[in-house]
N, C-alpha and C positions, 0 to 999 in steps of 0.2 A: 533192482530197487530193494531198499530196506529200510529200516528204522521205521519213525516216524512219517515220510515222505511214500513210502510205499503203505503204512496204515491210510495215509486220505486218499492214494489216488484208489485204493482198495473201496471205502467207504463214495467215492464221487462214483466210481463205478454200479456200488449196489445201486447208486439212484437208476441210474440210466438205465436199468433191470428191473425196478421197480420193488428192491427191496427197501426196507426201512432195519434199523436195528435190531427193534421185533422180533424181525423174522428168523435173529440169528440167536433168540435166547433159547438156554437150554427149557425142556419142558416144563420144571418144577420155575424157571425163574418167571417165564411165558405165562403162566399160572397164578402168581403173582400179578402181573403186570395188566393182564386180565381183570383183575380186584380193582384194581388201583381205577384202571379206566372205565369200569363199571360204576364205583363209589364215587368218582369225582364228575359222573355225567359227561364224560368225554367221548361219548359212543352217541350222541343225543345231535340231531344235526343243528349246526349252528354255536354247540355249545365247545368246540372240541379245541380253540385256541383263542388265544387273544392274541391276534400280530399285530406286531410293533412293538407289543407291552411286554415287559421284563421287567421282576421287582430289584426295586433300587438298591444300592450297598445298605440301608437304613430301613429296607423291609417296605419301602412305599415302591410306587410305579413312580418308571419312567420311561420315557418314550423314545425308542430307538431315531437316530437321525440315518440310519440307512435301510429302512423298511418305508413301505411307500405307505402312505393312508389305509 
């Protein structure tokens, strides 16, 4: 495999492993990314996603038609 096509079945593997991207940033980016989810109260239960919701090309929400309620 190569290109692109062995990048997802690469990335559908880490799920099955129990990785996430995360796991693959280097220290100082992890480090970062750390801030990020600390500032944004995403480490907070309950607050960590909005599924379904994706902001819209115009910066509002809109609601995915292939995520379930």
């Amino acid at each position: 495999m190569t290109g692109w096509f062995a990048h997802t079945c690469t990335h559908e593997y880490d799920h099955l492993d129990g990785y996430l991207f995360v796991n693959r940033l280097k220290e100082c980016d992890a480090r970062r990314w750390m801030k990020v989810v600390k500032r944004e109260g995403w480490n907070t239960p309950g607050n960590s996603s909005l599924r379904g919701v994706a902001p819209g090309a115009l910066g509002g929400r809109r609601r995915s038609s292939l995520i379930g309620p």
